[in-house]
C-alpha positions in Angstrom: -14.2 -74.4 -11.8 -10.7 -73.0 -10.4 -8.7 -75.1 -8.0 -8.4 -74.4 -4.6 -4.8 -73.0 -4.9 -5.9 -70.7 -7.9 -9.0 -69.4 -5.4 -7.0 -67.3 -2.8 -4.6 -65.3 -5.8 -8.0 -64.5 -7.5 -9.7 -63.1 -4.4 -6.3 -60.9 -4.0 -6.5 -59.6 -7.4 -10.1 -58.7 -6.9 -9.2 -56.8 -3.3 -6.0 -55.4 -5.2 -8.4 -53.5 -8.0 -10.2 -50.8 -6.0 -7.5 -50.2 -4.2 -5.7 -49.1 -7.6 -9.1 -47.2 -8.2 -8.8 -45.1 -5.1 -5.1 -44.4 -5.9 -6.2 -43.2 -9.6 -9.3 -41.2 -8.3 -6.8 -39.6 -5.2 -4.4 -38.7 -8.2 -7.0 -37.5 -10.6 -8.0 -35.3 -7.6 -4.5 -34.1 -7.4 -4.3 -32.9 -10.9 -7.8 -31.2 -11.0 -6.7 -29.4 -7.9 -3.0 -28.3 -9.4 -5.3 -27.5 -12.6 -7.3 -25.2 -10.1 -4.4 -23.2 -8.5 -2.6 -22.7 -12.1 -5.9 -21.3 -13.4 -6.3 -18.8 -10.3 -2.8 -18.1 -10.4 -2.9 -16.9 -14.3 -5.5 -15.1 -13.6 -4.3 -13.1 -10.7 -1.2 -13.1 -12.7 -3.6 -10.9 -15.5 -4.4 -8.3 -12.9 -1.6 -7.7 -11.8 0.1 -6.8 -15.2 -2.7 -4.2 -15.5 -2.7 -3.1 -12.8 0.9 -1.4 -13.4 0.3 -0.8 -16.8 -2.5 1.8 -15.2 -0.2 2.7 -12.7 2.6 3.7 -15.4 -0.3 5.6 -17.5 -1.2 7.5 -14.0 2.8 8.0 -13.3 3.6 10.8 -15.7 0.4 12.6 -14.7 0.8 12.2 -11.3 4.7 13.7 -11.6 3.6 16.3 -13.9 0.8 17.4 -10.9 3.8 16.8 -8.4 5.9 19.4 -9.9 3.5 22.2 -10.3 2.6 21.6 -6.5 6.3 22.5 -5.5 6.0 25.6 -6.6 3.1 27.1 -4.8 5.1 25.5 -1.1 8.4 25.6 -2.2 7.3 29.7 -2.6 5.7 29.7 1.0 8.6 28.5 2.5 11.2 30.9 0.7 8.6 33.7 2.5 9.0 32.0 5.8 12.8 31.4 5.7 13.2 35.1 4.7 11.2 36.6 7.5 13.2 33.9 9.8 9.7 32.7 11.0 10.1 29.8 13.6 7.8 28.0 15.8 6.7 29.1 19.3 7.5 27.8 22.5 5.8 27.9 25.4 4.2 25.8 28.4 1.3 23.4 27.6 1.4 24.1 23.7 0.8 21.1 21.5 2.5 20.2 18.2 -0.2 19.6 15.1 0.9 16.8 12.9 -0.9 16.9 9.7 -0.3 13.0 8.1 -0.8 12.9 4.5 -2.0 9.1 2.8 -4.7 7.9 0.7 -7.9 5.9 0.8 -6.3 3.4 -1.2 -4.0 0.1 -0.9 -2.3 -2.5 -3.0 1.0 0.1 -2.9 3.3 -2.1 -0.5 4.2 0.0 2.5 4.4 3.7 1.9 1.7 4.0 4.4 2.4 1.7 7.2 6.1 4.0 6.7 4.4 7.2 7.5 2.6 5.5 10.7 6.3 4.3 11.8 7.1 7.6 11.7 4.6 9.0 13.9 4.5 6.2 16.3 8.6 7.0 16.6 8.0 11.1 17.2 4.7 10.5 19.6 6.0 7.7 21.6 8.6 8.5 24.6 9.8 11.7 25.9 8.4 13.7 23.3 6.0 16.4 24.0 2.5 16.1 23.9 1.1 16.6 19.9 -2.5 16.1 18.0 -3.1 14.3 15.3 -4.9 15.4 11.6 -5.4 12.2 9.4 -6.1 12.5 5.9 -6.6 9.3 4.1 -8.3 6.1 5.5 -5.2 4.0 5.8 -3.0 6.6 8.0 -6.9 6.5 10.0 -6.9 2.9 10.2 -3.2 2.5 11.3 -2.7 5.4 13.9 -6.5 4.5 15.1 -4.7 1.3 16.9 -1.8 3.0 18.5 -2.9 6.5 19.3 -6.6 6.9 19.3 -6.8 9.6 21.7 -4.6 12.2 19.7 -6.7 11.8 16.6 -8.9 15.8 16.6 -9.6 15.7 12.6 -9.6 12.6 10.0 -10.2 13.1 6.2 -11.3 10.4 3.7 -11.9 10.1 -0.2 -8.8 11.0 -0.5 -6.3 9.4 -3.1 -9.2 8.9 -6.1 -7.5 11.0 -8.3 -4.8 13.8 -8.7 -4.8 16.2 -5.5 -5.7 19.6 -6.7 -5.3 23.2 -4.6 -9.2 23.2 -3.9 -9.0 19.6 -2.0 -6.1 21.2 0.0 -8.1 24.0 0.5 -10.9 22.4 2.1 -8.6 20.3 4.6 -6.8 24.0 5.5 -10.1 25.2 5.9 -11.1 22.2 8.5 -7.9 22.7 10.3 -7.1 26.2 11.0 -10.9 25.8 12.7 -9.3 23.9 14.8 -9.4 25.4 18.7 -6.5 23.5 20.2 -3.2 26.3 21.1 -0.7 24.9 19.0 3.0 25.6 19.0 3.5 24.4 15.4 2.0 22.6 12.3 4.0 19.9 11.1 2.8 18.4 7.4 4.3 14.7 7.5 4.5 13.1 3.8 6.3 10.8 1.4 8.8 12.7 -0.1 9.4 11.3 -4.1 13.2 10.3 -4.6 12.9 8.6 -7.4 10.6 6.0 -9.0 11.9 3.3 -6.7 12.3 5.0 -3.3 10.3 7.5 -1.2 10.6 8.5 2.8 8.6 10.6 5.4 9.4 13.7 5.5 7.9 17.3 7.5 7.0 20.4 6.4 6.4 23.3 8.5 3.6 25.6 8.5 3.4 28.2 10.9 0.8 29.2 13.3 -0.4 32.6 12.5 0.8 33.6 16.1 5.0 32.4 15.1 4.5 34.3 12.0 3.5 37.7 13.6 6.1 37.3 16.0 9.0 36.3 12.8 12.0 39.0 13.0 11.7 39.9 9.3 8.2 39.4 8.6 7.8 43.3 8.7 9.7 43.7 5.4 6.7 42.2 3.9 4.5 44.8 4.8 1.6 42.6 5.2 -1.8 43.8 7.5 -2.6 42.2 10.8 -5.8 41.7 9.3 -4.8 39.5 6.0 -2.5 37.8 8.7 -5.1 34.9 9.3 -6.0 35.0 5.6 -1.4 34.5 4.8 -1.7 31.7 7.1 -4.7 29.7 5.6 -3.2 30.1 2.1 0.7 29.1 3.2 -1.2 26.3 4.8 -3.0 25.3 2.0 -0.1 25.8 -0.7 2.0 23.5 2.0 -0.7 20.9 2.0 -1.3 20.7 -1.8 2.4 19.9 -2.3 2.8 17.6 0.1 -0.7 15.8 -1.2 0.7 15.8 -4.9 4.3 14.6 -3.8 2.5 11.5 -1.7 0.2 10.7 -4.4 2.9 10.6 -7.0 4.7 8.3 -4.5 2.0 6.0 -4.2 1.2 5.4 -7.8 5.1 4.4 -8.5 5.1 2.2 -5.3 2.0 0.5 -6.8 3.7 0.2 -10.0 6.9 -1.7 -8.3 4.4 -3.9 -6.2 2.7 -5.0 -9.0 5.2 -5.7 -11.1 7.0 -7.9 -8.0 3.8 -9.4 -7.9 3.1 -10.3 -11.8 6.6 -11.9 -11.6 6.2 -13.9 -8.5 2.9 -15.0 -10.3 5.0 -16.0 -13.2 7.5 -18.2 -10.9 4.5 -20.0 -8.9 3.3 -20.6 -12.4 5.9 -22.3 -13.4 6.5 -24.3 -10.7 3.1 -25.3 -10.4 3.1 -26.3 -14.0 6.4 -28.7 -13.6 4.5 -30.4 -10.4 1.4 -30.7 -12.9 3.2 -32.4 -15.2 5.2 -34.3 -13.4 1.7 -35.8 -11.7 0.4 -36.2 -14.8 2.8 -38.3 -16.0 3.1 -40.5 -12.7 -0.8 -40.8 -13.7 -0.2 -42.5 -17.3 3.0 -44.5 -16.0 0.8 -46.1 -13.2 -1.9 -46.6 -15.9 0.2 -48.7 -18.5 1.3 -50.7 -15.8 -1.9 -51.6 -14.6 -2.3 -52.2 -18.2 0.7 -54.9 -18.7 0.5 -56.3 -15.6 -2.5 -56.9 -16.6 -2.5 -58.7 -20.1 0.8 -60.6 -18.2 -1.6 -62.0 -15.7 -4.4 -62.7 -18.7 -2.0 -64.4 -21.0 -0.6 -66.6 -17.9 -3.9 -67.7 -17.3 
């Protein structure tokens, strides 16, 4: 039997010990949640790094396609700049904006840039314009802002390298079109280099501003292939500016993944100091539950 004065410092060290096992089990929680978040960071951390590795593979084809593009517009608007064609002007016509994305994200913000743009040129005093989206994002973005000047949206676009039949097709779609336009412009991210990019317009003509051009005459070209000059310059026009945008997005999803993979690596090792710091704290507060006690046995 213990003495009445031994009874009360007992019952305290009984209360005391499932306090200390809801401390452990809180900690114990700690570390199998910090274990979590290192696991899921690693792992994101995996995707990321190849996910640029693709985008580097894709990089050199997607420059390669880039540069054969500019030669079919680049040609178109040589013709146009010689035969001084410019657009009309004229009460109640509308300017066409043609925006070029992609279907696809994960690129940091070479779309939302090209939305900026439009929102800057279609908001204000600016005269009244329609809007041709190709690509889901440019869709998605412009859909919130100006609903009511969207005539024509394309998607599927951005799978793979643009080629002239894809641009094709959308010329096809557009010069269908029955709105009286003064002007097309092709709106597009213009590659800089493999870090930079910014919107930027091409013009295509209506078939009406080229007829009326001051040196289109020297070109000797029939009224009747007039509609077909038109379809084609629009189509060489769009196909650059498609192959330009695409090679544009595939180096901004390069650089955003490789930002990402290294701000992956810095959470990782900051969650892997707090990991072992807790752990530690862990087999610190369990050796001093283990001396304290032996003390507390060996007084006894």
């Amino acid at each position: 039997m213990f003495s009445r004065a031994a009874r009360p410092a007992l019952r305290a060290g009984a209360a005391a010990v499932p306090a200390r096992t809801a401390q452990n089990a809180a900690t114990y929680a700690t570390l199998r949640e910090i274990e979590g978040r290192l696991k899921s960071i690693r792992n994101i951390e995996k995707i990321t790094k190849t996910m640029k590795i693709v985008a580097s593979t894709k990089l050199n084809r997607a420059q390669r396609a880039m540069s054969d593009s500019q030669k079919y517009g680049q040609t178109s608007q040589q013709v146009f700049e010689a035969a001084e064609t410019k657009p009309l002007e004229g009460e109640g016509k509308k300017t066409l904006y043609i925006v070029c994305s992609s279907d696809k994200g994960l690129c940091g913000g070479i779309h939302s840039g090209l939305s900026r743009y439009m929102r800057r040129h279609l908001g204000g005093d600016h005269q009244p314009a329609d809007l041709v989206l190709i690509g889901e994002k440019s869709r998605a973005q412009m859909s919130r802002s100006n609903p009511q000047d969207i005539v024509l949206s394309f998607a599927g676009i951005g799978k793979d390298v643009p080629t002239f039949a894809d641009a094709q097709a959308i010329a096809d779609q557009v010069v269908q079109l029955k709105g009286d336009y003064s002007d097309i412009k092709i709106v597009y991210n213009k590659f800089i280099n493999a870090t930079s990019y910014e919107a930027t317009v091409i013009e295509a003509f209506s078939e009406e501003a080229i007829a009326a051009s001051p040196n289109f005459s020297a070109f000797e070209v029939d009224e009747e292939l007039l509609a077909n000059l038109r379809e084609y310059a629009l189509a060489n026009s769009l196909y650059w500016a498609l192959a330009e945008g695409h090679a544009c997005e595939i180096s901004a999803r390069r650089n955003a993944m490789d930002n990402a993979s290294k701000n992956a690596g810095e959470m990782i090792s900051k969650y892997q100091i707090l990991y072992n710091r807790t752990r530690q704290a862990v087999i610190t507060g369990e050796l001093v539950e283990i001396i304290t006690g032996a003390t507390a046995s060996a007084d006894m």
